[in-house]
N, C-alpha and C positions, 0 to 999 in steps of 0.2 A: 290295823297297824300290826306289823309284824315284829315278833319278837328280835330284840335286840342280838342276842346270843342261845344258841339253841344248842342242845346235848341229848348224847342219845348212849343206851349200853352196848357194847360189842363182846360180850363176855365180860371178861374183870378189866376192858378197856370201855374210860368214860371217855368219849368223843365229845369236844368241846368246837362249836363252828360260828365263829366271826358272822353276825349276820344284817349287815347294812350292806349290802353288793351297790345300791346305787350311790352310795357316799366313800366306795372304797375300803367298806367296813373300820370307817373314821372312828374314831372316841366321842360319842356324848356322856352325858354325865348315867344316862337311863343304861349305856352298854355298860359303862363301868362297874353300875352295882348288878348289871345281870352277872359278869364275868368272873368277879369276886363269890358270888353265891356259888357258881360252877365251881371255884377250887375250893370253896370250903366246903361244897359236896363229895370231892374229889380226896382229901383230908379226910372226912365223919364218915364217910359211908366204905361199912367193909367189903362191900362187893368190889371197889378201885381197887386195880392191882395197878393201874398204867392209866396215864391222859394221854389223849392225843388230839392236839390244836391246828385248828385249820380256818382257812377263811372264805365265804362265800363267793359265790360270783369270781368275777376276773383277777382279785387283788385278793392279797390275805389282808393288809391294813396299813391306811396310809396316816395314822397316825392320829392326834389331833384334829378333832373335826373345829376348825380355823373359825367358822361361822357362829362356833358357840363363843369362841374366843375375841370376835371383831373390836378395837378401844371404839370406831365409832359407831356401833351400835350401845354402847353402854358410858353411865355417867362419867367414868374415869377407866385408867387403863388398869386392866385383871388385872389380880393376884394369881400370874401364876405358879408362886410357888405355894399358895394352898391348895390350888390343883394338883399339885405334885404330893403333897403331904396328903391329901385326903385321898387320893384317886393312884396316881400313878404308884408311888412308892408302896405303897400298903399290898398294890396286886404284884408287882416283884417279889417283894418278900414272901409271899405268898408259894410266887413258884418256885423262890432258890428255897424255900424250907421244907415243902413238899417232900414227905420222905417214901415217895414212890417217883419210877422214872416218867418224865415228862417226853414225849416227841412231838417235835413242831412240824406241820409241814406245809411250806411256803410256798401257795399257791399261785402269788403272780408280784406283785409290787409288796416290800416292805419299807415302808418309811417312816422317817422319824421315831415315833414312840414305838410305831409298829416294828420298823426292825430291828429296834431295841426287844421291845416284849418277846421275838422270835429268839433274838440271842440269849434271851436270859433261861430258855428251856434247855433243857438237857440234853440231847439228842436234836440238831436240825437237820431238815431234807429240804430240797428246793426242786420245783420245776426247771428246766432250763429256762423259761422264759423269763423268771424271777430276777428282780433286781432289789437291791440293798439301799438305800439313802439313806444317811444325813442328813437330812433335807435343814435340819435347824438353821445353817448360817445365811438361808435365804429369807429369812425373818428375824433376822438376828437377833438368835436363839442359842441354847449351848446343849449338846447332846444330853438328850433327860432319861427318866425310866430306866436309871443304871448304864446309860448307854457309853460316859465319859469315862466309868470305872472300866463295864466290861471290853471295849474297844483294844484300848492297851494291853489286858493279859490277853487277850486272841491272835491279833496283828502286828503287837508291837507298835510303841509311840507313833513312829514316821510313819505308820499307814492311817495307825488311827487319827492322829494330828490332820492329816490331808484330807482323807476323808469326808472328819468335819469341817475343814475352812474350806473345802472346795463343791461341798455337796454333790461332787460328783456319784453316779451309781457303780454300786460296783457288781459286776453280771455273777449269777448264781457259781459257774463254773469257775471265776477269778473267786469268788468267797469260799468255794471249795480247796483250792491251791493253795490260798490263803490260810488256810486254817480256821475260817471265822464258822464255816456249817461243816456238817461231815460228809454229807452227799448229796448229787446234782442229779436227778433222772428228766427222759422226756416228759411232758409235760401229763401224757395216757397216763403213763406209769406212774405218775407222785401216789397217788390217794392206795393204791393198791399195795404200795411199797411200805408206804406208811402204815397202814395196818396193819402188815403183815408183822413190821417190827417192833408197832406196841403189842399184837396180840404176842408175839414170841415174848418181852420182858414180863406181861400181865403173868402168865404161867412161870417165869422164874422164881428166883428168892427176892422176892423182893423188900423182905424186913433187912438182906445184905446190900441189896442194890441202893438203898435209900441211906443206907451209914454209908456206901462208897461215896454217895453223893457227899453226904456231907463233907467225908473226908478230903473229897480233891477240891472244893470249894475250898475249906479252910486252907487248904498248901498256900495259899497266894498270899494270905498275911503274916505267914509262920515263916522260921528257921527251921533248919534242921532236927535241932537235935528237941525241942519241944515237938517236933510233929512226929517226931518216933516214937515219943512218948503219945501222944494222940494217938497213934498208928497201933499200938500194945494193950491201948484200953479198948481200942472201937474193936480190933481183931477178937479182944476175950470178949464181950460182948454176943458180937458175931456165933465164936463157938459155943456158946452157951444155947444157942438156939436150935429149933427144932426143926428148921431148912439147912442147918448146917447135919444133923446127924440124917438125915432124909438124905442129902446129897451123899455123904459115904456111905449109905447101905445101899446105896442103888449104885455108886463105883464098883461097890465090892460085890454087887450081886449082875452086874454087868446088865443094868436093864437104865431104862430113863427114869430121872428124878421126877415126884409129883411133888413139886412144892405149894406149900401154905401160904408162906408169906407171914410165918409167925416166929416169932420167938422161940 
């Protein structure tokens, strides 16, 4: 039996790869705790400068493997909202707190939880063949794995409203227009593009890359005038660090910065 999720080093890039291809690289409960161990190797381990998430075979993930899920294969109907508390929500959190950049790259179908878990990363890229679902209102379900929250700051209401009542797909290049991924390549080019741009954040600053993170996360529940204040303490932080005076000596000495990724 093969493993459920599989990872490999690329430099200070930990390559994370979705690996059920015949199930669509669906959720069982066995991927879930492989996936979870991968971010919190990805957290512990100081070699991770960068993740980058992909899925095997034709699909990156279609979500929900439904068959774990059947009411009549089981005495009564799931809890799934313990599924969601043990399993889904725990690997979200996971990756918005992640203080290193995350790149997804969406290899063919995301749906349901899957293109939830794709949206919740940092950075997405998408094959052009790649499609986006909702798929929840066809089991009348409600967007899970952050996906009711994150929908609306990407798309705005009226997309994300539609979206999930209609489960319609929406094609890689309309999610790119949209604002929901940042970029669409042919289908050769995803995996080569994708590395190329975790290997480029892996060698940044990535002790500043991981507070921007925070920081534009937090903008969506903040005002103004407290996020300026957030914005004055993560900045001093920032300068206080040892990728920050790395980066001015190599300005002022007009060569390229080696960063740590340290304080």
């Amino acid at each position: 039996m093969s493993e459920p999720v599989l990872h490999s080093w690329n430099g200070g890039v930990l390559e994370i790869t979705l690996n059920r291809p015949d199930r669509l690289n669906s959720f069982n409960d066995d991927m879930h705790v492989a996936l979870a161990e991968c971010f919190d190797m990805a957290r512990d381990d100081a070699r991770c400068r960068a993740v980058l998430l992909t899925g095997a075979g034709r699909g990156f993930c279609a979500g929900q493997d439904l068959s774990a899920r059947d009411p009549a294969k089981m005495d009564g109907p799931p809890d799934l909202g313990d599924t969601l508390t043990r399993f889904y929500n725990p690997l979200i959190r996971r990756i918005r707190t992640l203080e290193k950049p995350i790149v997804c790259a969406v290899n063919g179908v995301a749906a349901g939880a899957g293109a939830n878990l794709a949206l919740a990363c940092d950075i997405v890229l998408a094959a052009r063949s790649a499609k986006f679902i909702q798929s929840f209102s066809r089991v009348g379900l409600i967007p899970d794995a952050g996906g009711s929250w994150m929908l609306p700051r990407l798309i705005g209401e009226a997309r994300a409203k539609a979206i999930a009542m209609t489960a319609e797909p929406v094609t890689a290049e309309r999610a790119e227009h949209w604002g929901m991924i940042w970029k669409t390549y042919d289908d050769a080019e995803l995996m080569d593009e994708a590395r190329a741009l975790a290997a480029r954040l892996a060698v940044g600053p990535t002790f500043g890359l991981g507070l921007m993170k925070d920081l534009i996360q937090a903008a969506a529940g903040q005002e103004l005038d407290p996020h300026l204040d957030l914005e004055a303490e993560t900045q001093r932080e920032a300068g206080f660090s040892a990728d920050y005076a790395e980066g001015v000596r190599a300005f002022l000495e007009k060569r390229e910065p080696k960063f740590e990724g340290s304080k």
